[in-house]
N, C-alpha and C positions, 0 to 999 in steps of 0.2 A: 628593423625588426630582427628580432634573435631567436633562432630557432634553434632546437638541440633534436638532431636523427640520430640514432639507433642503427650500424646495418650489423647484420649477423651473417660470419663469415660461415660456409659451409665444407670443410672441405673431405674430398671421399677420395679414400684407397684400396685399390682393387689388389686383393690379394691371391691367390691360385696354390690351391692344398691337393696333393696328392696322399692319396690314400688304400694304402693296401690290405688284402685280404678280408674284403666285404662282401655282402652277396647279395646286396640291392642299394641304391641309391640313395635312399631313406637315412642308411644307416651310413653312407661314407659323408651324409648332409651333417649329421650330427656328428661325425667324428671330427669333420673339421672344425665346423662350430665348437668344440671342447677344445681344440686346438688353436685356436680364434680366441679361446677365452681362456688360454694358459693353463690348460687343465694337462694332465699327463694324458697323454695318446699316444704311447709307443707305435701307431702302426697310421700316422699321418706325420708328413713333414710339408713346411711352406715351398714353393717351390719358385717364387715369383712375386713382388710386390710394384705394382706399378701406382705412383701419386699422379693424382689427378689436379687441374689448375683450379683455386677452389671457386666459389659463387659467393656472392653474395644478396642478399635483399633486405629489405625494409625490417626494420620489428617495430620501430615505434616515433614518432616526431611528440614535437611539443614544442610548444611556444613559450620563450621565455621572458621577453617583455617586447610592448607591441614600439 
């Protein structure tokens, strides 16, 4: 039998933005998030990126002849 799996790799990286002269939390969430997504933020810098080992799981099998 011949089978064809699918796994899908997942992998996550933890990143650590510091961010100055805010005055609630709300607002340093999204200034990094802009910073996250390349956007200009003069008043957030990354400060740390840690890689993580990635996962894997299933997406899909199929049978390709018996």
């Amino acid at each position: 039998m011949k089978i064809r799996v699918q796994l899908v790799e997942t992998k996550q990286i933890i990143r650590t933005y510091e961010v100055d002269g805010v005055n609630s939390l709300e607002a340093a969430q999204k200034c990094a998030q802009r910073c996250a997504h390349r956007q200009f933020q003069p008043n957030t810098y990354m400060m740390q990126e840690v890689p993580c080992a990635p996962s894997y799981s299933i997406g899909a099998c199929e049978i390709i002849e018996c």
